[in-house]
N, C-alpha and C positions, 0 to 999 in steps of 0.2 A: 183830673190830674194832668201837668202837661208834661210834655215830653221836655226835655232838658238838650237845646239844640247843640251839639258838636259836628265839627269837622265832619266825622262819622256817620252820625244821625243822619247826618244833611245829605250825604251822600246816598245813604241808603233808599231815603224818602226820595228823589230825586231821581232813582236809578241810575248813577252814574258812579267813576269811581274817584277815594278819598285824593288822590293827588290833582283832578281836576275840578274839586272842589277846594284845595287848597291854593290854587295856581288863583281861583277865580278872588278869592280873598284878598293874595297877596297884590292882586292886580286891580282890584278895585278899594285897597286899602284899609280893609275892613278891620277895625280892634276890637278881640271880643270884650263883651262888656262885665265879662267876668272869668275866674277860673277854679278848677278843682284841681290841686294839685299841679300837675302838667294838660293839663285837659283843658281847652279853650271855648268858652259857652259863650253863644252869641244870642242876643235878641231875634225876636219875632221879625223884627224890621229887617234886618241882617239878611234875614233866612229869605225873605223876601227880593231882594235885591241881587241874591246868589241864584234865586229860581230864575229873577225876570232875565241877568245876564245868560243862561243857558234855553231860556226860550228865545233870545233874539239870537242867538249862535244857531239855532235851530231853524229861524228864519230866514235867516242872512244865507243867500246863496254862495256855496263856495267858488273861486276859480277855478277854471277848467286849466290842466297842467297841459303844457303845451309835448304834443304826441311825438313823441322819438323816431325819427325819419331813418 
């Protein structure tokens, strides 16, 4: 049986939380390819594309903020 991917789910699996799995959506345009209700269910593929975006966040070094003199 699979798991049924939402906003939620994704987040959960993911360890992160649901508004920066929804930020990542809305930033990489993602339409889920179905819904329940109000509930927004994405593909397998989807789910993949919102992982690989939080693994290159992950790698991408951030800036160093410049130190208050």
């Amino acid at each position: 049986m699979q798991t049924i991917s939402t906003a939620g789910n994704i987040a959960r699996d993911l360890g992160v939380e649901y508004h920066q799995v929804d930020h990542v959506i809305k930033k990489l345009q993602i339409k889920p390819t179905g819904r329940v209700g109000i509930i927004r269910i994405f593909s397998p593929q989807d789910v993949e594309r919102i992982a690989r975006e939080f693994q290159a966040r992950q790698t991408t070094p951030h800036p160093t903020s410049p130190q208050a003199g």
